[in-house]
C-alpha positions as CSV (number, residue, x, y, z in Angstrom):
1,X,138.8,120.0,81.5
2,X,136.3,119.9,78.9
3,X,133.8,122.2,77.7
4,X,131.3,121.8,81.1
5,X,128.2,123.0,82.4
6,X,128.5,123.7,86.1
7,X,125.1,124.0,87.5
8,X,123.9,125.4,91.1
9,X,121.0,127.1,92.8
10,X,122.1,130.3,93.6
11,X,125.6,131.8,92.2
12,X,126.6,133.1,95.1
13,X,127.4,129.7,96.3
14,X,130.4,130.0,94.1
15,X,131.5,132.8,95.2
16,X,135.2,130.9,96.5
17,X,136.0,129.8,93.8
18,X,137.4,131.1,89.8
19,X,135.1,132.2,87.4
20,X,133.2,129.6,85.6
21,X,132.2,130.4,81.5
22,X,129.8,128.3,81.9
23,X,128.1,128.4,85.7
24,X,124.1,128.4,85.5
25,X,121.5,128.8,87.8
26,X,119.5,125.3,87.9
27,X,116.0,127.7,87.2
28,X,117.9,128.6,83.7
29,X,118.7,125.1,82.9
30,X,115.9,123.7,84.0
31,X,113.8,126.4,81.6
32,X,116.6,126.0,79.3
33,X,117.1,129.6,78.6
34,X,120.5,129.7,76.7
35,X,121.7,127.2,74.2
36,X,124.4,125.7,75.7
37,X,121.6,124.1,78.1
38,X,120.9,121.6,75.4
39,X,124.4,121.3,73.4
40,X,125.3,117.3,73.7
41,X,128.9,117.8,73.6
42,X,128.9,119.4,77.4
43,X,129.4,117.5,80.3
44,X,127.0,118.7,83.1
45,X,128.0,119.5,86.6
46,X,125.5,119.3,89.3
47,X,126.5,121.2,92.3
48,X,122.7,121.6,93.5
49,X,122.0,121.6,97.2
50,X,120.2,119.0,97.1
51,X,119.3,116.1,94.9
52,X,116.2,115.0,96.8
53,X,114.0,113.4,94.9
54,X,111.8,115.8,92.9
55,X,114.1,118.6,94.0
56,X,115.8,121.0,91.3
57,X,119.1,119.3,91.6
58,X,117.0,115.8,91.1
59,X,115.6,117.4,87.8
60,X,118.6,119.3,86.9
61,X,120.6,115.3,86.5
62,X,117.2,114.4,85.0
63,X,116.5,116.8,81.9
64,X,120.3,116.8,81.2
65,X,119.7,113.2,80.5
66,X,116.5,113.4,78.7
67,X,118.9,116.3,76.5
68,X,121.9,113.7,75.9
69,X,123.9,115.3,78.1
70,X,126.2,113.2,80.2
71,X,125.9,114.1,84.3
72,X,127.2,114.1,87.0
73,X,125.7,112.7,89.2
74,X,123.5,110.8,87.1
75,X,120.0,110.5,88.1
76,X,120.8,106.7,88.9
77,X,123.4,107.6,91.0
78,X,121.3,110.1,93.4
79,X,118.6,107.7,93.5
80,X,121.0,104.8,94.4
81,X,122.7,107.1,97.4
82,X,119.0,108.0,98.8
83,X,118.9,104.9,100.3
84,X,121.7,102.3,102.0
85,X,120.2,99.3,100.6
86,X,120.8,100.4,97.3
87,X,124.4,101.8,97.7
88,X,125.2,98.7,99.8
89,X,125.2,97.1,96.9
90,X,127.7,98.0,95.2
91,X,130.5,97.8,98.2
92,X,130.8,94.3,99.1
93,X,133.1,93.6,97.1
94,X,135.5,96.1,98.6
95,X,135.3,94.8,102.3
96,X,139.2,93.0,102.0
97,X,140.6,96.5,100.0
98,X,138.7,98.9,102.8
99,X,140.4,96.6,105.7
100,X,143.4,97.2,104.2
101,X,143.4,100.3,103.4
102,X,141.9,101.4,106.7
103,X,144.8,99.1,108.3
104,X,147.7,101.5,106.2
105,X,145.9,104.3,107.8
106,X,146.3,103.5,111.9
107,X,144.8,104.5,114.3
108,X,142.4,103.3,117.2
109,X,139.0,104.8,116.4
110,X,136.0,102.9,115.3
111,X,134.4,105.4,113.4
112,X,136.3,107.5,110.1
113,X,135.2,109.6,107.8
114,X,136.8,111.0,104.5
115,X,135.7,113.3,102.2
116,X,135.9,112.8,98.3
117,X,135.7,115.4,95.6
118,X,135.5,113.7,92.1
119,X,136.8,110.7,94.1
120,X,140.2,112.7,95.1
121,X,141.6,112.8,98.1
122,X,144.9,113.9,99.2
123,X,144.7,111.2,102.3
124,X,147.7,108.8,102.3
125,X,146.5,105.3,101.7
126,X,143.2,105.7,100.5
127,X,143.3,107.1,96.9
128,X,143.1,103.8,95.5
129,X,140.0,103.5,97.6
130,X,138.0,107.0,96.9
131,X,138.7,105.8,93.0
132,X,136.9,102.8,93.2
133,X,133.8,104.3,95.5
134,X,133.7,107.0,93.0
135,X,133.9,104.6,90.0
136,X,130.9,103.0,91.2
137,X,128.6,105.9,92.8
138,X,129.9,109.1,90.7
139,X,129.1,111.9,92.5
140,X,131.0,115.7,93.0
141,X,131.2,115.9,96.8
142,X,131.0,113.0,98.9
143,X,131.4,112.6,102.4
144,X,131.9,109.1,103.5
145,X,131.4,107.5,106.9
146,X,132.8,104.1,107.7
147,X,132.7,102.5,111.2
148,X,134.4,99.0,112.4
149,X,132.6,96.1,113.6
150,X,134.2,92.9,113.0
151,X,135.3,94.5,110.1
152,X,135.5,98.1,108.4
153,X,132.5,99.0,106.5
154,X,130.7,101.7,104.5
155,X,128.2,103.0,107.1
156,X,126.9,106.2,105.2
157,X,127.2,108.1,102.0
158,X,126.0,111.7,101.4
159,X,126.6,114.2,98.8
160,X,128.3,117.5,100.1
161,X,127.1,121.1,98.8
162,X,129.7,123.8,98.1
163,X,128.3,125.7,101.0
164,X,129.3,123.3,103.6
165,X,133.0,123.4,102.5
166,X,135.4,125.7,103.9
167,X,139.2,127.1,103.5
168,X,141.2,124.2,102.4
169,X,138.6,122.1,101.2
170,X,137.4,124.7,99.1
171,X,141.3,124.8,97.3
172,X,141.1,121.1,97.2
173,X,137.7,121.0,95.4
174,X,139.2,123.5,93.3
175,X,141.9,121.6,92.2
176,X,139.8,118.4,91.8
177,X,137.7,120.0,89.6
178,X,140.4,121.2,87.3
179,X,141.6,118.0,87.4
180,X,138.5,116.4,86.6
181,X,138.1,114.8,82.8
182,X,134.7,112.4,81.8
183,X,136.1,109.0,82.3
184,X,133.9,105.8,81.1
185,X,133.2,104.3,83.8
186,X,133.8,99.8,83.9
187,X,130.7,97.9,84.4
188,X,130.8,95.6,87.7
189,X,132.3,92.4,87.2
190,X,129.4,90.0,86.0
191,X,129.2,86.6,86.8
192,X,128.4,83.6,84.9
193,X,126.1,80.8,84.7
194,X,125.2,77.5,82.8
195,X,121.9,77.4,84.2
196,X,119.1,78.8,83.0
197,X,116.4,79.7,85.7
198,X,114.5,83.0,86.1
199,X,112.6,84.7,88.7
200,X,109.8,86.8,88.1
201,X,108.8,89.4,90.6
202,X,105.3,90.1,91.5
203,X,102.6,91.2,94.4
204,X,99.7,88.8,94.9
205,X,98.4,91.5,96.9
206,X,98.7,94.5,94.2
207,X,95.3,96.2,93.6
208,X,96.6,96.5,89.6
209,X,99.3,94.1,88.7
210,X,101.0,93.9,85.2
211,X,99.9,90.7,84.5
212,X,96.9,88.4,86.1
213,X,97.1,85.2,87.4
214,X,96.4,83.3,83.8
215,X,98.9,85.0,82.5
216,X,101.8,84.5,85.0
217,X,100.8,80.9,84.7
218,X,101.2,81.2,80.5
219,X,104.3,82.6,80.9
220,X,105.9,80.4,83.2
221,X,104.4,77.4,81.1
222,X,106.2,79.2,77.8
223,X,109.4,79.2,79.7
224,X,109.5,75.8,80.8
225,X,108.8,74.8,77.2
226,X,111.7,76.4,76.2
227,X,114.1,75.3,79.0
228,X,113.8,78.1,81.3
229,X,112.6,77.0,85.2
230,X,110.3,80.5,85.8
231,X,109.6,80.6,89.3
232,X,107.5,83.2,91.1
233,X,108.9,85.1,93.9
234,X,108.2,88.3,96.2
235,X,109.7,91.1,98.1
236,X,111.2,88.7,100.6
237,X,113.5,86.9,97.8
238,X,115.8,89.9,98.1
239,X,118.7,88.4,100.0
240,X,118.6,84.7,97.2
241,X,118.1,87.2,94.0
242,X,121.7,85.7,92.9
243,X,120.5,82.0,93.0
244,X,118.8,83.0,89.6
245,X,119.8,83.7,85.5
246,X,117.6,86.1,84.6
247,X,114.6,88.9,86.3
248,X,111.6,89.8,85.1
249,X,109.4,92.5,86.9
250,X,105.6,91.2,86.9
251,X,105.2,94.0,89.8
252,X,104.4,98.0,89.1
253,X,107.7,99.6,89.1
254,X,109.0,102.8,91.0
255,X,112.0,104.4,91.8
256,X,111.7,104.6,95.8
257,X,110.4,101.3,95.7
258,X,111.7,97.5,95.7
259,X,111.5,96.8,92.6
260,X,114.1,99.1,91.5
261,X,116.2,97.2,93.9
262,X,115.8,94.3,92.5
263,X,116.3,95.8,89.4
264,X,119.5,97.3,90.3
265,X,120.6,94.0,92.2
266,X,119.9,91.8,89.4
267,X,122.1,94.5,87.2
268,X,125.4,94.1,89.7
269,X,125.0,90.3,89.8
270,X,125.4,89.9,86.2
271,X,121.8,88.7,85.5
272,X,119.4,89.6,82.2
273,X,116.4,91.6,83.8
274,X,113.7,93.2,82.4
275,X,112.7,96.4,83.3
276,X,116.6,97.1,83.5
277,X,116.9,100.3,86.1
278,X,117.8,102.3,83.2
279,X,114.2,101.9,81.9
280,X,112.6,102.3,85.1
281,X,114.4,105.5,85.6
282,X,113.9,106.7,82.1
283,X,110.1,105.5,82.1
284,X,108.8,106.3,85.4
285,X,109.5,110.4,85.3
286,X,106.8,111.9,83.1
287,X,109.1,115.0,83.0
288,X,112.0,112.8,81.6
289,X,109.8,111.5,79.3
290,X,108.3,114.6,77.3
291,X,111.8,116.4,77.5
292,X,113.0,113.1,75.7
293,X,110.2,113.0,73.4
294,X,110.5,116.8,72.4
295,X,114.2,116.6,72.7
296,X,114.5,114.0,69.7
297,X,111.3,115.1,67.2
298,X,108.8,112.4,68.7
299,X,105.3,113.9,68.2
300,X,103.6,114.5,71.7
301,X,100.4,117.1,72.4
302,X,101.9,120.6,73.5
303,X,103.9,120.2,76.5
304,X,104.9,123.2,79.0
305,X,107.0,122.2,82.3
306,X,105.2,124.6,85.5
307,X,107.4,125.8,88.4
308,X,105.1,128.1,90.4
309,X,101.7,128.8,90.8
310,X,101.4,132.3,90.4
311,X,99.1,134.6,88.0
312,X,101.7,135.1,85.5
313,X,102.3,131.4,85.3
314,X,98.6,130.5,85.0
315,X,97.8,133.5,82.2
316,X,100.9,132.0,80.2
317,X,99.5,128.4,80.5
318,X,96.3,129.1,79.3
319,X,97.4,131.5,76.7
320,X,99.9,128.4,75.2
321,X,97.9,125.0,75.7
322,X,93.9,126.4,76.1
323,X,91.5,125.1,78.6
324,X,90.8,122.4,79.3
325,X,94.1,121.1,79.8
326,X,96.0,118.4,81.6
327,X,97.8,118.6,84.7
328,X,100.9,115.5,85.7
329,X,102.6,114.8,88.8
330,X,105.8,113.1,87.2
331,X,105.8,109.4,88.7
332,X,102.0,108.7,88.8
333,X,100.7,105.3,86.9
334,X,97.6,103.9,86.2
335,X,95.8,107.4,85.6
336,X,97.0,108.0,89.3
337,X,98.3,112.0,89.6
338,X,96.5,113.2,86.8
339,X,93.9,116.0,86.6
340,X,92.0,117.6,83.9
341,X,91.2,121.3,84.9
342,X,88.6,123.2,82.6
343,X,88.7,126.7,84.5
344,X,91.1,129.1,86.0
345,X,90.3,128.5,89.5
346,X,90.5,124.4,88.7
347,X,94.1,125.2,87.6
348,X,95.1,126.9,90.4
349,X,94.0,125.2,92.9
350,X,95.4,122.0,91.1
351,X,99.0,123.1,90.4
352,X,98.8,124.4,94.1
353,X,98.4,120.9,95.5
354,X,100.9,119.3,92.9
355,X,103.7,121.5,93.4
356,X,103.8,120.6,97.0
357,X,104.6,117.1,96.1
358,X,106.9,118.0,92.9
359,X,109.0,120.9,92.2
360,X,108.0,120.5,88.5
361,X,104.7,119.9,86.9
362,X,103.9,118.4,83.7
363,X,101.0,120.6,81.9
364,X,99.4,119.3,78.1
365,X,97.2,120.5,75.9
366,X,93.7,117.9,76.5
367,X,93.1,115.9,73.4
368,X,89.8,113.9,73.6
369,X,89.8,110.4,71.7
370,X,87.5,107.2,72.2
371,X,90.3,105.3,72.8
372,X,94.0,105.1,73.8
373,X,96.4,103.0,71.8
374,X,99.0,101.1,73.3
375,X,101.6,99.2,71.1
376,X,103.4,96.9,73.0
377,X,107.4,96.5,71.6
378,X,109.9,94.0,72.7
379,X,113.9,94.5,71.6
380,X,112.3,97.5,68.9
381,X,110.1,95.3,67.6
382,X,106.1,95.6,67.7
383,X,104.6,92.8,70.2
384,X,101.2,93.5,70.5
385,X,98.8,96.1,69.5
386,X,95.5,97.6,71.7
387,X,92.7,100.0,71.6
388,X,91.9,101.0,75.5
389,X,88.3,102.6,75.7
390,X,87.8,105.5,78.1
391,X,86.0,104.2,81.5
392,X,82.2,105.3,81.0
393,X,81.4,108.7,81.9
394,X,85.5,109.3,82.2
395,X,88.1,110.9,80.4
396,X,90.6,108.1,81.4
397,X,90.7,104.5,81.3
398,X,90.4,104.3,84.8
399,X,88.4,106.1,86.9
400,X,89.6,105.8,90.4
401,X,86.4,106.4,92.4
402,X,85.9,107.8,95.6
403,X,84.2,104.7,97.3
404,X,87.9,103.2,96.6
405,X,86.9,101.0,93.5
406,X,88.5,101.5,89.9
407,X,86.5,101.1,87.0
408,X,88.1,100.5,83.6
409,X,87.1,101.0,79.9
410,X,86.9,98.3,77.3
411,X,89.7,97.3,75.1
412,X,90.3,95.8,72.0
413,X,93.1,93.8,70.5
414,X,94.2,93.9,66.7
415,X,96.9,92.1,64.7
416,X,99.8,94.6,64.4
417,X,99.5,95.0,60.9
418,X,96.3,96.5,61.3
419,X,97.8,99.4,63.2
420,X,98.2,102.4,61.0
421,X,101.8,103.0,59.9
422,X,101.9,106.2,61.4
423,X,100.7,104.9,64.8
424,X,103.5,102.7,64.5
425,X,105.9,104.3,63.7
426,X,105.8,106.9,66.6
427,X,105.7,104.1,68.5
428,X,108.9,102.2,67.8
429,X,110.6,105.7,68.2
430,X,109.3,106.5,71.8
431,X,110.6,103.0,72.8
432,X,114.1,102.5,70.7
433,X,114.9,105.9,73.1
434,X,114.1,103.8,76.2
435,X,116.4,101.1,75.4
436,X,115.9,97.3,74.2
437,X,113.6,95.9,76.8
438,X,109.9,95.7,77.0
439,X,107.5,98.8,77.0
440,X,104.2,99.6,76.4
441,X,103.9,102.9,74.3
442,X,100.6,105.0,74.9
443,X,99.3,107.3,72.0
444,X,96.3,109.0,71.2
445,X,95.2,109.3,67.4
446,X,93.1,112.3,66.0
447,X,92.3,112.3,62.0
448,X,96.1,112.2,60.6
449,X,97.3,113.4,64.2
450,X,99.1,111.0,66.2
451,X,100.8,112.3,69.8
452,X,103.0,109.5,72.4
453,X,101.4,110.0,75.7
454,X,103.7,108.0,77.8
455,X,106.1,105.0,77.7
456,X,105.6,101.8,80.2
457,X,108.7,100.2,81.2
458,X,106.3,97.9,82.5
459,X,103.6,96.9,80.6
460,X,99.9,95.5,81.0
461,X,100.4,92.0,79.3
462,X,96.9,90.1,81.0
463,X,95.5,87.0,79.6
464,X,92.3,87.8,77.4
465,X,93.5,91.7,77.0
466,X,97.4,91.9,75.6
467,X,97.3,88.1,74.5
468,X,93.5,88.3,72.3
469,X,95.4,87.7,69.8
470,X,98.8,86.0,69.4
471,X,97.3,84.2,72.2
472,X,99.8,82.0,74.0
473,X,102.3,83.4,71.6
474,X,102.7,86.2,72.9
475,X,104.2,84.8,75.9
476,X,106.5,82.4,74.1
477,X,107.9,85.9,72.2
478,X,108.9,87.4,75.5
479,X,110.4,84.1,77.1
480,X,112.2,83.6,73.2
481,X,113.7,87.1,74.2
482,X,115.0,86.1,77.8
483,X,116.7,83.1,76.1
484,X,118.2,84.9,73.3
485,X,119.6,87.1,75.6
486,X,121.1,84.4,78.6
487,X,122.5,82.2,75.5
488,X,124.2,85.6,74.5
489,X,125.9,86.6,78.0
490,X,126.4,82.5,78.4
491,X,129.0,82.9,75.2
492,X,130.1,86.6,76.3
493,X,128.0,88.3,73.2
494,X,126.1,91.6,73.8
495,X,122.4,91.6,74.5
């Protein structure tokens, strides 16, 4: 096997097994305490307990990611096997091999379960089978549960901890995992259409949408002008997502949430979607964002990551980033799960409350600046180009009152040319790391100083903020990009 990371939360849970050169605790990778933490020629192993979202096996897959590590499992993978309508998705396709296989195996009972350790088993009759789960949901230890209806199905996934193995399974893990090499794993099978028609997801009862109602109308007038049908659809479209060429996300994105779904739907049926699920998974984790940033030179205000609340914590966070500083809660939007704390006790008793959501808190240095900028950038290239004024008497842009009202600053909107190079230039570097879809970078300017704040996989683009001035240009740029990219997979060229 390669050179590999093997990473769990207390050593003693691998006590069964042969000495590893390379075993960590997840605290020291996650405070990246030796070097090898953040070498990108490792392959990292994540044998946490749990991958729970905002656990420390969820961040452990999450800042090896952000380092350019490859995982197992990937953060994509623990988010899809969180829930079964996301890990249904990838297994109807296997319903005639699973009857088969379940067929080979005998037997009366209704109910079956196998376990998988890098998708090895030893069982006669189903290798083939714990291959291909494995080759779609890559994960260590896997226990599998099927049950028979009409026909056999998948009726549960869940990951396995070293702790719950015992005797022989601990020999066969052992053995799988020094059998184990990094394999590139095939994308799904996609599909292919003449047509060209595209949904776009939204809420008409979101408080804060991407996009207004002018501006869903612009862009589904921009795409009808250049042969694409745009049709509007909600939550319920789910089961007819397949009907359609392309997705675009008009709806605030989060992982535990539909609209990764879709995302990830929309990816298995062959479809061109923006956001893609690896942009919302790389976008919405303000953790994963400032280790990427950091990780690969992109300026950003001084960062620490907080694990505990205790005085030696709080003395060594004021001592690096000053009061007042900034406090994060690593999947809030819309200036949602932010704090600014200007004393000692304000700290405490904010890190107190966050850490019970989130294992990991993001803490930066406060810069003050009239405005925000956000430069919005489409396939690496600059789309649009804003100033967004702080909410009057507020730090933020939005001030989310307690009567329940949000109040927002001002904004202006300059040609992109106009922007200063530098601004720029930081820009396009936080989003090429994202990938080639669209995002709306966030950065605050100080003199010559220039810091990325955050990157939206899912952008503001409203009609008379975004669009001032390309106007409905704008619109016909980001349905150009949608056609570019379904003539592409129409001839079989990459996107």
């Amino acid at each position: 096997m390669s050179q590999a990371i093997i990473l769990v939360d207390d050593p003693a849970d691998w006590a069964a097994y042969y000495p590893a050169r390379h075993l960590l605790s997840a605290k020291d990778y996650l405070q990246a305490q030796q070097p090898v933490c953040t070498d990108k020629k490792v392959q990292v192993i994540n044998l946490c307990r749990s991958y729970k979202y905002l656990s420390p096996g969820y961040y452990c897959s999450l800042l090896a990611e952000a380092r350019g590590q490859r995982v197992l499992p990937s953060v994509r993978t623990v988010n899809d096997l969180s829930r079964k309508a996301l890990y249904g998705l990838h297994f109807g396709q296997f319903e005639a091999a699973l009857d088969k296989a379940m067929k080979h195996k005998g037997g009366s009972n209704d109910h079956f379960s196998l376990l998988l350790f890098f998708g090895h088993t030893e069982q006669e009759g189903l290798i083939d089978l714990g291959r291909q789960i494995f080759d779609q949901l890559p994960c260590p230890l896997l226990k599998v549960d099927f049950r028979r209806r009409e026909h056999w199905g998948i009726e549960a996934l869940k990951p396995l901890t070293l702790k719950q193995l015992q005797g022989a399974q601990e020999d066969a893990f052992a053995r799988a995992l020094e059998q184990f090499n990094a394999r590139v794993w095939r994308n799904p099978r996609r599909r292919r259409s003449d047509r060209y028609e595209l949904a776009m997801l939204v809420n008409e009862e979101e408080v804060l949408p991407p996009s207004n109602k002018m501006a869903l109308k612009r862009f589904v007038r921009a795409g009808r002008q250049l042969g694409i049908k745009v049709d509007l659809i909600g939550r319920d479209a789910y089961t007819r997502l397949g009907e359609y060429d392309g997705l675009f996300i008009r709806e605030t994105t989060a992982l535990d949430h539909h609209t990764y779904q879709f995302a990830r739907k929309a990816e298995q049926e062959g479809m061109v979607v923006m956001d893609d699920p690896g942009s919302i998974l790389r976008c919405t984790n303000k953790i994963y964002l400032a280790e990427l940033m950091q990780a690969n030179n992109v300026p950003v205000p001084p960062t620490a990551f907080v694990f505990s609340d205790d005085d030696a914590q709080i003395d060594s966070l004021i001592a690096e980033l000053n009061l007042p500083m900034v406090l994060k809660i690593p999947d809030g939007s819309f200036s949602r799960g932010i704090s600014k704390v200007a004393t000692r006790e304000a700290l405490t008793e904010a890190l107190r409350g966050y850490l019970k959501q989130s294992s990991v808190v993001l803490a930066q240095a406060f810069m003050y600046t009239d405005y925000d900028w956000r430069i919005g950038v489409l396939n690496h290239r600059p789309l649009f180009a804003c100033q967004y004024f702080m909410s009057k008497g507020h730090w933020q842009i939005y001030h989310h009152q307690s009567s329940g009202k949000t109040a927002s600053g001002n904004s202006r909107t300059l040609p992109v040319q106009e922007v200063p190079p530098k601004v720029l230039k930081a820009a396009l570097k936080a989003a090429k790391l994202m990938g080639n879809g669209l995002y709306g970078v966030d950065l605050k300017q100080s003199g010559e100083e220039v810091v990325v704040i955050e990157v939206n996989d899912n952008p503001n683009i409203d009609a008379g903020v975004e669009d001032a001035w390309l106007g409905e240009d704008l619109y016909r740029q980001v349905m150009l990009e949608f056609l570019r990219r379904l003539e592409a997979k129409r001839i079989g060229l990459p996107m």
